[in-house]
C-alpha positions in Angstrom: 227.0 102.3 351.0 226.5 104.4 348.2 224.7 103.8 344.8 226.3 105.0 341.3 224.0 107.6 340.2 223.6 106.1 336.9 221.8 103.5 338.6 219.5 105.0 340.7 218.4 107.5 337.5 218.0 104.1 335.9 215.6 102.6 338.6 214.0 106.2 338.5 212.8 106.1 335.0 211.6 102.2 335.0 209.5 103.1 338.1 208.0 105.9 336.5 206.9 104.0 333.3 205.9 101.1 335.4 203.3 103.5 337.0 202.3 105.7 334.2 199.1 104.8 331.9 199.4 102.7 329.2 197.3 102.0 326.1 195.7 98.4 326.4 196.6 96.5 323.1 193.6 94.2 323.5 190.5 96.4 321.9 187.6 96.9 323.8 185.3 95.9 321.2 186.6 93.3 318.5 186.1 93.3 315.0 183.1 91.3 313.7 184.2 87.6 312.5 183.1 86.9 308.5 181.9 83.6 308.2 181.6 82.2 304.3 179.4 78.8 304.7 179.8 76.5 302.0 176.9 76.1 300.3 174.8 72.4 301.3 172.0 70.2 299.7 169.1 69.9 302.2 166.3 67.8 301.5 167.7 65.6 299.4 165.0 62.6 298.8 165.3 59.3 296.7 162.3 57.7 295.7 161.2 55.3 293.5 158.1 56.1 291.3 156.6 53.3 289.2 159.3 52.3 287.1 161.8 55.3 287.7 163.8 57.0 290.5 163.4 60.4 291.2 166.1 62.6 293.2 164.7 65.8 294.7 167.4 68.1 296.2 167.6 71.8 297.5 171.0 73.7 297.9 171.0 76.0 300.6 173.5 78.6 301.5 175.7 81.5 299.1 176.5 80.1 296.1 177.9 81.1 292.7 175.9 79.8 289.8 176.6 76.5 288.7 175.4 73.1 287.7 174.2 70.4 290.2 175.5 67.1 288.7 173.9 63.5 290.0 175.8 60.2 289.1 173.7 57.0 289.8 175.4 53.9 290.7 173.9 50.8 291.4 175.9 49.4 294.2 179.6 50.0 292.4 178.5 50.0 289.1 177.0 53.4 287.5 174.1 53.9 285.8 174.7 57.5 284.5 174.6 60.9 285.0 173.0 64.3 284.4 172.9 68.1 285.7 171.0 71.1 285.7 172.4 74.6 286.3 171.4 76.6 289.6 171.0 80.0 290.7 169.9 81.4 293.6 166.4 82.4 292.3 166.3 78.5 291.1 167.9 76.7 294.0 165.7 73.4 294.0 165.5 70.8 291.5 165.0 66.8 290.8 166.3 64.3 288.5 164.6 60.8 286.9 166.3 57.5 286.0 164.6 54.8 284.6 164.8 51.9 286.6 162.9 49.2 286.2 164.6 46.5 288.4 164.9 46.7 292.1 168.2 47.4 293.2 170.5 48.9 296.4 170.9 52.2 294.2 172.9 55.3 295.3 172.8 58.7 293.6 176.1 61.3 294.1 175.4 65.3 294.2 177.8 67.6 293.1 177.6 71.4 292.9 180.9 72.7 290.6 183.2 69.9 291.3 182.1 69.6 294.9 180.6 65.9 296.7 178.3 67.8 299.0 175.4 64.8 299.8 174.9 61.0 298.7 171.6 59.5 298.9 170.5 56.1 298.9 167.8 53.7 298.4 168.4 50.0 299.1 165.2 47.7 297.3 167.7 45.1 297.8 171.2 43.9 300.1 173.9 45.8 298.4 
């Protein structure tokens, strides 16, 4: 039996590249992931103090300069709001409201636009 010889040059040159070196498309060291963490409040506290309560918050993390915003509520209803503007070499702060009567009271912080914590103090069944 014989073999066209178009064939067997064929099978010829796949054999050779199936043997031959080749470069291995997975690199042997990867490129380093960059990771951007959001920026977070830790420590965030609220306390009463006589006849006020006070909100102490840090924010943690790379962030651009920008206000930290509280909104008060007690249970759905709010009480007000206020900010302060943060930088990294100022990244902790707190914030009063008077508040005389006991009350299931929550307080909302906000760094430019973002929700990033809610913390809560319940005197009373909300």
């Amino acid at each position: 039996m014989r073999r066209p010889p178009l064939l067997l040059t064929v099978a010829a040159l796949l054999a050779g590249g199936l043997t031959s070196c080749r470069y291995a498309f997975v690199p042997a060291v990867p490129r380093p992931i960059e990771v951007t963490l959001t920026p977070r409040v830790t420590g965030a506290s609220l306390e009463r103090s006589g006849a006020s309560l006070v909100v102490k918050a840090q924010v943690t993390g790379r962030f651009e300069p920008a206000y930290l915003k509280v909104q008060w509520f007690d249970g759905s209803r709010p009480l007000g709001e206020d900010s302060v503007y943060l930088d990294a070499t100022q990244p902790t702060t707190s914030f009063t409201l008077d508040a005389p009567d006991k009350g299931a009271y929550r307080a909302i912080l906000s760094l430019g636009g973002v929700v990033l914590r809610q913390v809560e103090l319940y005197e009373v069944q909300p």
